[in-house]
N, C-alpha and C positions, 0 to 999 in steps of 0.2 A: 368305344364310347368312353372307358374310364384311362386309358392308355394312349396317351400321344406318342406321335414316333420323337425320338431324339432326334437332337441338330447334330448334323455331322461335326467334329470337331477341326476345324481347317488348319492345316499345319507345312510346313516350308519344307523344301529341299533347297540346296545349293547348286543351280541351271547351269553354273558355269562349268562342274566340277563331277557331277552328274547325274544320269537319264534317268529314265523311266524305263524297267522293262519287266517282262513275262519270262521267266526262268521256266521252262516247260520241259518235262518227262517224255524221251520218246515210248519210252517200254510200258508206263501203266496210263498215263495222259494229266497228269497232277503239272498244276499250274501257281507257280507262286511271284505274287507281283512285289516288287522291290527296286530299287534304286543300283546299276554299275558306276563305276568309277572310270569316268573315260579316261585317266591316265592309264592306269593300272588294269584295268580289267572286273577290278573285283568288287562281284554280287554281294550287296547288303538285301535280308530278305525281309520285308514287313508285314505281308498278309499270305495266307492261302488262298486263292480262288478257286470255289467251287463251282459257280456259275458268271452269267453274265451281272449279274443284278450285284455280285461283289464287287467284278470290277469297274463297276462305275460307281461304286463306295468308293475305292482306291481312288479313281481319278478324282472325286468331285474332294475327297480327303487333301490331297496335295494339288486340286484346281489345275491338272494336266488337262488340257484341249487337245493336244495332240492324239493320233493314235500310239500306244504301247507296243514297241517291237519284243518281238518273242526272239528268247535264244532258247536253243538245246545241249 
């Protein structure tokens, strides 16, 4: 009642240079959504995900329609 939810704050990645993906634990199950680097390889990490309801934070944050490939 006295508490709105916040607007997400929408923010840009570079598609050209790169993805979207799920860096995933296989030993404990810890999930962190972030951006690789299709030349290079290398994982930039932006959020933890603890359920599903964050990463559709992450997505609607950086407007990915795509699905999120997981690496391990």
């Amino acid at each position: 009642m006295f508490f709105k939810k916040k607007p997400v704050k929408k923010k840009s990645y570079d598609h050209e240079q790169k993805e979207p993906v799920l860096k995933c634990s296989i030993c404990n199950g810890e999930q962190v959504a972030g951006f690789q680097d299709k030349k290079t390889g290398v994982f930039e990490d932006i959020m933890f995900i603890r359920n599903e309801k964050e990463l559709e934070q992450f997505k609607e944050m950086y407007e990915i329609t795509e699905p999120v490939k997981k690496i391990y």
